[in-house]
N, C-alpha and C positions, 0 to 999 in steps of 0.2 A: 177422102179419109185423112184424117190429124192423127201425127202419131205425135201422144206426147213424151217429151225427154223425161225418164225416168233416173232420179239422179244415185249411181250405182256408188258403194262406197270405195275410194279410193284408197292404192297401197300406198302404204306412205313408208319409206326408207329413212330408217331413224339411226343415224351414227351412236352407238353404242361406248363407253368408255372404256379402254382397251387398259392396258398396263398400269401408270402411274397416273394416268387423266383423270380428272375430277369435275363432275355438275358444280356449278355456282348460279349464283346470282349477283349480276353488277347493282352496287349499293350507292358509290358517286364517280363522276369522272373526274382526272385529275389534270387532264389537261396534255399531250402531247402523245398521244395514244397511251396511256397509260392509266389506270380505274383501280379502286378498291372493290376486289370481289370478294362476296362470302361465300366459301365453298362449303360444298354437304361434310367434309369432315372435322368441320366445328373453325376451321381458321379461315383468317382475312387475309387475303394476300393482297398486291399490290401487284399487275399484271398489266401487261403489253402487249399491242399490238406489234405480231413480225412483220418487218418490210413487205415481205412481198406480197401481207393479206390488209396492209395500210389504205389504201384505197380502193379495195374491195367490201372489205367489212365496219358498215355503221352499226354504231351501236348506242342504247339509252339506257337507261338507269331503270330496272326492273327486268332487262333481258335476262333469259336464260341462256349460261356459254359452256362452253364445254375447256376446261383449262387444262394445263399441263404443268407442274410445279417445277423448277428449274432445280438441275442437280444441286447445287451452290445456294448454299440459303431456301431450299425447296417450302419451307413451312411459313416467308416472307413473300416470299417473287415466283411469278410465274407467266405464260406465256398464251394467250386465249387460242385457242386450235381451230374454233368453231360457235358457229353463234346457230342455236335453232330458233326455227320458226314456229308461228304457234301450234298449227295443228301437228308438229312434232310435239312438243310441248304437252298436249294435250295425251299425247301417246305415252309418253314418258309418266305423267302423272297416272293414267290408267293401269302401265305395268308396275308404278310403287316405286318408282327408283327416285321421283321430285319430294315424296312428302315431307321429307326429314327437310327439307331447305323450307317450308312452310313451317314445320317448327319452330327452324331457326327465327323467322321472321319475325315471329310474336314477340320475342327478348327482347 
C-alpha cells in the first residue's frame, strides 16, 4: 500500500503591525545598512538596520518589511523591525493590509 502525501495547508504566523509600525516596501539600498523605503502611509523614509538584526536580516529591493519610524524626525528615518517572507506576504495581501503599497507603486 502507497500512502500518498497529501499536502495539508499550512499555518503561517504573520507579525502584525502593532502601535507606530508601518508595512513598506524597500525601493533602493543605500549602502551601510541603511535603504529608502516607501511605506503604506504615503512617505519615504530613509531606514536602518539595528545592530543586533545587522547580520541576521538580508534584504533586496522589492522586499516587504515591517518599519518602525524613529521618535525624532519619524516622517524621515526609521528603523526595519522585520522583513517578511513571501508566503506571509501573500497572507498579508489576502487580508488587504499590502494593496495600498501596490498603489503606491504605479506613481
Amino acid at each position: 500500500m502507497i500512502k500518498k502525501h497529501v499536502p495539508q495547508e499550512e499555518f503561517v504566523r504573520v507579525r502584525y503591525p502593532r502601535g507606530r509600525e508601518v508595512i513598506g516596501t524597500l525601493k533602493q539600498r543605500l549602502g551601510s545598512s541603511r535603504m529608502k523605503v516607501v511605506c503604506m502611509d504615503g512617505k519615504t523614509r530613509i531606514c536602518r538596520i539595528p545592530g543586533r538584526m545587522k547580520r541576521k536580516l538580508w534584504v533586496r529591493e522589492g522586499d516587504i518589511l515591517l518599519v518602525e519610524p524613529w521618535e525624532f524626525g519619524g516622517d524621515e528615518k526609521g528603523d526595519v523591525v522585520y522583513k517578511y517572507r513571501p508566503n506571509q506576504v501573500a497572507l498579508l495581501k489576502k487580508k488587504g493590509l499590502i494593496k495600498e503599497i501596490e498603489d503606491l507603486e504605479e506613481f
